[in-house]
C-alpha positions in Angstrom: 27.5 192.3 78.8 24.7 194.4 78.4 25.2 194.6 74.4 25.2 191.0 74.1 22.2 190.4 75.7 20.3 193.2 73.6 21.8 191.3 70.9 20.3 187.5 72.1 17.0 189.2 73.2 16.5 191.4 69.8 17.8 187.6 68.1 15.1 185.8 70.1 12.4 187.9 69.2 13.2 188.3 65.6 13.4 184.4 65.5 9.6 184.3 67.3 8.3 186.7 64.6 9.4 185.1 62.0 8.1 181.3 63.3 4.9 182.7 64.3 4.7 184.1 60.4 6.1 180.9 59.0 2.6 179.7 59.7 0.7 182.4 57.8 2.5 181.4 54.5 3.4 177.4 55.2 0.2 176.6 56.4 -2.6 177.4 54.5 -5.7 176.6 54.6 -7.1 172.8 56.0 -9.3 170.7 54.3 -12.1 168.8 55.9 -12.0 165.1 56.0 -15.5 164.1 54.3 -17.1 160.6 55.2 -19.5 159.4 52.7 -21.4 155.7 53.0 -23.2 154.0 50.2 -26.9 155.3 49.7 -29.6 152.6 50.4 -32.5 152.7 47.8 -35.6 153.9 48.6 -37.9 151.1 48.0 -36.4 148.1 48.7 -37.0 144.8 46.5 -39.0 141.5 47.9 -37.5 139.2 49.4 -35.9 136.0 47.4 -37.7 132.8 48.3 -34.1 131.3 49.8 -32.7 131.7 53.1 -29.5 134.0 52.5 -26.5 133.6 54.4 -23.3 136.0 53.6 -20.2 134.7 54.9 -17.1 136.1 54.6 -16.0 138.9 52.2 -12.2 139.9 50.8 -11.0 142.8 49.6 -8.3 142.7 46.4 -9.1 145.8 45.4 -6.5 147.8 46.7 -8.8 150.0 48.7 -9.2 151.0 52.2 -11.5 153.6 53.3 -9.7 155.9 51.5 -10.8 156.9 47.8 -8.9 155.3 45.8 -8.3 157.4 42.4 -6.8 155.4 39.1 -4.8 157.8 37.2 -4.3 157.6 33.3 -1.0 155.8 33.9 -2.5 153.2 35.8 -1.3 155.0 38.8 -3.4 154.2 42.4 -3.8 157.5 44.5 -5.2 157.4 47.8 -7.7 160.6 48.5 -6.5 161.6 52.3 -9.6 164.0 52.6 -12.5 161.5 51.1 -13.3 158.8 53.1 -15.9 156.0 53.1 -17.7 154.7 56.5 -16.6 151.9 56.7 -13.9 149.2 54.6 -15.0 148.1 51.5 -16.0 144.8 52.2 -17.5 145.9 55.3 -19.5 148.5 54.0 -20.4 146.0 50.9 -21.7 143.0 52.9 -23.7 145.5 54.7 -25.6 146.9 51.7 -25.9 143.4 49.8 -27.1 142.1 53.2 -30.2 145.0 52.8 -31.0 144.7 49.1 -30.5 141.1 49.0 -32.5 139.4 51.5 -34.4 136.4 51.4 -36.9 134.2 53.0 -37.0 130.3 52.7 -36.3 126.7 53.5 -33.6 126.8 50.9 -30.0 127.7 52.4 -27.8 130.0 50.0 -24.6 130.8 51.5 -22.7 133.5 49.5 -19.0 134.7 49.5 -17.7 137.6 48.2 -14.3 139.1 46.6 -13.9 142.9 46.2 -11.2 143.0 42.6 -12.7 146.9 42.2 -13.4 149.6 44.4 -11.9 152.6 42.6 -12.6 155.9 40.7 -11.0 155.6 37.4 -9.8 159.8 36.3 -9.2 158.5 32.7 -12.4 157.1 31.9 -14.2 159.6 34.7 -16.1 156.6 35.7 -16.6 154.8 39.0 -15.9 150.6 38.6 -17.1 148.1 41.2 -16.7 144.4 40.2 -16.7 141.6 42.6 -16.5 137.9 42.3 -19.4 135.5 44.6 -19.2 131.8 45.0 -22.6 131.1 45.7 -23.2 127.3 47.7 -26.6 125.0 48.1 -25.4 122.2 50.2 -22.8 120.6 48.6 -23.4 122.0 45.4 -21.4 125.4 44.6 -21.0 127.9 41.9 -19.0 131.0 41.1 -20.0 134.5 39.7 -19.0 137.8 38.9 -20.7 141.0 39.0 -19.3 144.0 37.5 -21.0 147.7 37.6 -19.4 151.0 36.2 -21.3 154.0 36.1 -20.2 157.7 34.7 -19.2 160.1 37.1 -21.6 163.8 36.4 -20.0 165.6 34.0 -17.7 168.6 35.2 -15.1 168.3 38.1 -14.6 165.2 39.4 -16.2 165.0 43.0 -16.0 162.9 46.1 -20.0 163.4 46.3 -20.7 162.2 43.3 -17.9 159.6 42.9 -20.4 158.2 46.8 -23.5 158.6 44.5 -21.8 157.0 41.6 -20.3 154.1 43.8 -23.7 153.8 45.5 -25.5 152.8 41.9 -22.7 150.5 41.2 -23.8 148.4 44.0 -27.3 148.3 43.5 -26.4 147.3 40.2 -24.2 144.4 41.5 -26.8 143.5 44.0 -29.2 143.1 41.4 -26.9 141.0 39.5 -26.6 139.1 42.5 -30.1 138.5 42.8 -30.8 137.1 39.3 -27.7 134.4 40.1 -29.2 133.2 42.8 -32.3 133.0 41.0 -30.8 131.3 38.6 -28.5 128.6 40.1 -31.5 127.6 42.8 -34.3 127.8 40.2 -34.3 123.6 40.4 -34.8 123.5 44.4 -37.9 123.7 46.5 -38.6 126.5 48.1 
């Protein structure tokens, strides 16, 4: 009786040795989750003479507040360990709400589609294109905006795919801004 349990106890402790060193060679090392937003610009452009109103955005990208890498093969991967602050659409509204602000008697209301929101690996570029229907009253229009800009050369970052991502914007915001320009040239302000 006494053999036995030598045997289970030795057995037991050889058992917690080897679980307790499992984690020295299974577990490596952990990454930390990094949180990026989109970067507002410095100096911030006047005001349009129209009242703007954002309604409701959409996302079709595919995206969540995940990075979302495009392989060559037209694979989507999800980035666990680079995140952004908010959704896309969220985070989107919130920017275009900043840069593109307005002051008027003229109502514009503006709805927006997210159709990309990813870093593409093969082109080591970062793509944002979204689609706006822009409305005066009864009178409507539609319009896309598209901005791609180069990722730094080197390794491909989650920093500079944020910076990257951040320029794209303020490109499509300043897209947006010449649209609206455009389609309410012909009412008062």
């Amino acid at each position: 009786m006494v053999k036995r349990m030598k045997k289970l106890v030795y057995g037991l402790a050889v058992c917690g040795v080897l679980l307790s060193c499992s984690g020295c060679f299974f577990g490596g090392t952990t990454r930390e989750t990094r949180v990026f937003d989109l970067a507002e610009k410095a100096k911030k452009k006047p005001p349009l003479p129209y009242d703007i109103h954002f309604l409701s955005f959409r996302n079709l990208s595919g995206s969540d507040r995940r990075f979302l890498l495009r392989q060559p093969d037209n694979r989507m991967v999800p980035d666990e360990f680079s995140r952004w602050l908010l959704d896309p659409e969220l985070m989107l509204e919130r920017f275009l709400r900043d840069e593109v602000r307005g002051e008027g008697k003229v109502s514009v209301r503006i709805r927006g589609v997210i159709t990309r929101f990813e870093v593409d690996v093969k082109q080591r570029a970062v793509i944002l294109a979204m689609d706006f229907s822009l409305r005066i009253d009864e009178r409507s229009t539609g319009v896309s905006c598209r901005a791609q800009k180069a990722l730094p050369a080197g390794e491909i970052t989650s920093s500079g795919a944020a910076q990257s991502m951040g320029e794209c914007a303020s490109a499509v915001a300043e897209e947006l801004r010449r649209h609206i320009l455009a389609f309410a040239k012909d009412e008062p302000k």
